[in-house]
N, C-alpha and C positions, 0 to 999 in steps of 0.2 A: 223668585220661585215660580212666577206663574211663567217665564220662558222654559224654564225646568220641565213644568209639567205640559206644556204644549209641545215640549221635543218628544218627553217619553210619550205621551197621546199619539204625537203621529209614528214614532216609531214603534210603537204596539199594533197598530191598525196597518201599518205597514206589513209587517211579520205574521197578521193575520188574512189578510188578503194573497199574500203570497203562494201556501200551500191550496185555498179554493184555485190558483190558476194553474197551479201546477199538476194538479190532477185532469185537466183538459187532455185528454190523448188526440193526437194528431192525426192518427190512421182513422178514427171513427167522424165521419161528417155526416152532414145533415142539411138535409134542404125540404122545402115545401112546394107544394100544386095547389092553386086554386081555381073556382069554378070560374074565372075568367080565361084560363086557358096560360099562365103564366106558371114558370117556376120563379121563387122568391130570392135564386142565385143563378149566377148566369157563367160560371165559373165557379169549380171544387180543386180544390187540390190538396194534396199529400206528398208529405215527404218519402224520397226514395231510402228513407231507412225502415220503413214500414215492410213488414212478413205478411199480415193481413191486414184487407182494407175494409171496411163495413159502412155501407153507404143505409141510411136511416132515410124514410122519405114521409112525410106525412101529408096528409091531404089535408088542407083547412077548408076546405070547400063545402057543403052542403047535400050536393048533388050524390046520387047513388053509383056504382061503380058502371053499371047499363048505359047511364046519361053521359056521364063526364067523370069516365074513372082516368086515372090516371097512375103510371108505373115510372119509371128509372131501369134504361137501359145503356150501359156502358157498349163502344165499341172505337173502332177507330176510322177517326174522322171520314175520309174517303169512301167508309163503308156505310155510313151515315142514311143516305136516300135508299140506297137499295135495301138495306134491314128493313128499313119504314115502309117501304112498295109491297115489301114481302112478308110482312105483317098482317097486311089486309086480310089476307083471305085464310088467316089463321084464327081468326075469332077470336072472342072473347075468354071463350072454355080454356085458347091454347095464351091469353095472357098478349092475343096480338102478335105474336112470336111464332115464326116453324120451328116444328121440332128438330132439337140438332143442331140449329143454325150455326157454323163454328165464326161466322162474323160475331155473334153477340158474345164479349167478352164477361160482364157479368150484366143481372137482370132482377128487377123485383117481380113481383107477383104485379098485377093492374086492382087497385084500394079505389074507395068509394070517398065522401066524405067526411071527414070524424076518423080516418082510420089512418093508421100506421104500419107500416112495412118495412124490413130490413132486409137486403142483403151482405153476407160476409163472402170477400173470394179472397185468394192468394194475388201478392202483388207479384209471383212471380211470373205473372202472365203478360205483366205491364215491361216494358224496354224506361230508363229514366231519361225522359225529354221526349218520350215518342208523342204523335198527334193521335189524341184523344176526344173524343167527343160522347157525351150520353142527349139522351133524347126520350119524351114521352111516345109511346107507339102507337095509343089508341088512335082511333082513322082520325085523320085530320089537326092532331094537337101536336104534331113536330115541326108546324111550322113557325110557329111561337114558342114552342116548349123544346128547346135545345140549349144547349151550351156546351165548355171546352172543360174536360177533366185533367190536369197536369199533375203529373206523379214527376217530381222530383227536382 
């Protein structure tokens, strides 16, 4: 009996852990900044059967968005330095971003500490395998705050 009841045990815990992973959506990720100047991934990715993507970014940092805010700005690779040069002199008010920009593929708002931020875009903007890259904008944090975003 008690092999009995250790198979159904694990086969119960089995059947119940199954449906929590399977509500995990793919398209929806998630990363963090903190007041070190770090994101907490250094690589996100999505699969190319995804319609929309919704990138969640949270600040666990302390600092206010003035000192060490930090954002999530998708584009592609290449375009990468010149978004950030041109960032500069858009401020804070404009999120570190010119307006318009058609390099910046999608973008969050720039959060403080404590705070959370989403972006959702269409993946139909993304090519599956194309070179990807997001990056923090505020001055001086895309040189530790980058990484490669792969859709598909």
């Amino acid at each position: 009996m008690t092999l009995m009841h250790t198979t159904l045990a694990a086969v119960a815990l089995t059947g119940l852990a199954l449906p929590l992973t399977a509500y995990a959506d793919p398209c929806k990720v998630e990363i963090s900044g903190n007041d070190l100047l770090q994101y907490d991934k250094q690589e996100l990715a999505v699969p190319a059967t995804c319609k929309e993507i919704t990138v969640t970014l949270h600040h666990a940092g302390k600092q206010p968005r003035e000192a060490m805010g930090h954002d999530w700005v998708l584009v592609k690779t290449p375009d990468l330095t010149a978004v950030d040069q041109a960032g500069l002199g858009a401020g804070l008010a404009n999120n570190y971003l010119p307006s318009g920009d058609k390099r910046v593929l999608a973008h969050t708002k720039v959060i403080g500490g404590g705070e959370t931020t989403s972006v959702t875009f269409s993946a139909a903007i993304l090519r599956k395998g194309g070179d990807y890259s997001y990056l923090c904008t505020f001055p001086g944090h895309s040189a530790l705050m980058h990484g490669k975003f792969k859709f598909g």
